[in-house]
N, C-alpha and C positions, 0 to 999 in steps of 0.2 A: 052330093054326098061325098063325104071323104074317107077313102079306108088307108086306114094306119096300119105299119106294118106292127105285131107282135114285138114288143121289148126284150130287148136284152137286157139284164141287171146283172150286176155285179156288186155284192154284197163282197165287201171288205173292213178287215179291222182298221177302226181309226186312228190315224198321224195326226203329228202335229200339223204337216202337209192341209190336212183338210180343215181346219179349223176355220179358216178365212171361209170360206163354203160354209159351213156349219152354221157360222156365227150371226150369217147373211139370214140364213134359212132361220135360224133362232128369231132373229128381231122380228121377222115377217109372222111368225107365228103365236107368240107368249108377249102378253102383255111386260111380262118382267123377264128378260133373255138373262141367260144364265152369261156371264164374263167369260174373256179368253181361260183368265187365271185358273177358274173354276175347273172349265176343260182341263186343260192342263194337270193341275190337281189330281182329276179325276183318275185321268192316265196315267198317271204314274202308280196308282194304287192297282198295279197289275195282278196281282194275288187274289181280291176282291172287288174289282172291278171287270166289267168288257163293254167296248163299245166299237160299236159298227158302224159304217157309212155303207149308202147305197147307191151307185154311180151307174151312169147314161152314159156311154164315154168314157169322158175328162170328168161329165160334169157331176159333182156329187149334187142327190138331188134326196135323199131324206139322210136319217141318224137315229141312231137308238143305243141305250145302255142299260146295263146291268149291275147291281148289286147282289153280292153271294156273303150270305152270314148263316153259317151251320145248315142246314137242309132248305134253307129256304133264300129263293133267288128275286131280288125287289128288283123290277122297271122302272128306272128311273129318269127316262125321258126316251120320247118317242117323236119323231116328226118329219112331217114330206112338206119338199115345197109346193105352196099351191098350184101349182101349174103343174104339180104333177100327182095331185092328190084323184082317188077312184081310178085309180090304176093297179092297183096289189101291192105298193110300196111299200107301206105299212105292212101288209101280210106278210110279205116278204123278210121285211126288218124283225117283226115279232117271231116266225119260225127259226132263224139263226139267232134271237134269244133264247128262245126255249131249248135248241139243240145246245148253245154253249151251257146253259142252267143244269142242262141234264150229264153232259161231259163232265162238269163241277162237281157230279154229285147233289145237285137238289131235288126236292122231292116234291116242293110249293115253290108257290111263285105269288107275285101279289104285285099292287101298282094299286097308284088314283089317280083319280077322271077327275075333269069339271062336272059335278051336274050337269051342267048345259050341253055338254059334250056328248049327244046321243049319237054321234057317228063312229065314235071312241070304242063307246062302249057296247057300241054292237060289234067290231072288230073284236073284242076283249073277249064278249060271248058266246063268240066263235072258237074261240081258244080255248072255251071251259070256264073263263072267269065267270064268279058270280058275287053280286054284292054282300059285304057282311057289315058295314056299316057305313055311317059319315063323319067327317071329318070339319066340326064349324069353322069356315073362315081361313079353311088352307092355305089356300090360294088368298094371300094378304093384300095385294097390289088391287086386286077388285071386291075381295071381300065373299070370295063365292065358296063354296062347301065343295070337299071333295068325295066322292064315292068311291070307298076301299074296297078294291075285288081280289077275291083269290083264288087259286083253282091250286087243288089238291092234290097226290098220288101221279102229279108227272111223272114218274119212271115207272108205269107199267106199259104193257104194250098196248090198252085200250087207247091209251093216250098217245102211243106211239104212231097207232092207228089212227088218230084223230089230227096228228100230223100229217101223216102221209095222205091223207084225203082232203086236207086245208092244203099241200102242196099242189099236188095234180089239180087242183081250181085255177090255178095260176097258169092264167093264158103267156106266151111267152119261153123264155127262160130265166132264170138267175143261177150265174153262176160264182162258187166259191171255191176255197181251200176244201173240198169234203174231210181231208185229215184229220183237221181240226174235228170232229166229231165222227 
């Protein structure tokens, strides 16, 4: 039997530094990976946009972003590399969206899933997300349907509570900027 020690995470805002990482971890997981360009893109729209990496180390090993338009904060990508997925990566990534979403001022939040993505979306329903509908053929490159979830009234403290009890699950550490929120 082998015991692993507890991780350290390090949630950081993403550079262009990381993108080579990112980009790796992208192909390995999306049928259709999103371009450097787009990264890039992305980043520059600092106003309305955040995105994070989650790093081992050196090594970045998930990413996640955010989209802010009036009260309401859209995910819009989310991912750990496999090798280091059923580890809290994802939770981790998702809780320093929600605290940036709520520093922004959001009030909802919303994202899609693949259908097929039932491990996604058990993450997401832990958050509060719940489905409000589908999306035919989202997902173009395979033709699969997305499931649009959102969760409500982020800025009150039930939800704040619902954070801080999705953190302390987190065997480990992660650490960040706590300023930033």
């Amino acid at each position: 039997m082998t015991v692993t020690a507890p991780l350290v995470v390090y949630v950081v805002p993403m550079r262009r530094r990381h993108l080579r990482s990112v980009l790796r971890i992208e192909a390995l997981v999306y049928p259709r990976p999103w371009s450097h360009s787009l990264f890039l893109s992305e980043l520059a729209l600092r106003g309305s946009r955040a995105y994070f990496v989650a790093r081992l180390g050196r090594d970045v090993i998930g990413y996640a972003g955010l989209m802010l338009s009036g009260d309401d904060a859209h995910i819009t990508t989310i991912a750990v590399d496999p090798t280091h997925q059923r580890h809290k990566i994802g939770t981790r990534l998702l809780l320093v969206l929600a605290r940036e979403a709520l520093a922004r001022g959001a009030r909802n939040m919303t994202l899609e899933v693949r259908l097929s993505n039932h491990a996604a979306q058990d993450l997401y329903r832990r958050f509060g997300f719940g489905p409000v509908g589908v999306r035919k053929n989202y997902y173009q490159e395979t033709n699969e349907d997305a499931l649009v979830m959102w969760v409500h009234e982020v800025d009150t403290s039930d939800y704040a509570a619902l954070l801080a009890a999705l953190e302390r699950g987190i065997p480990g550490e992660t650490l960040y900027d706590e300023r930033r929120w």
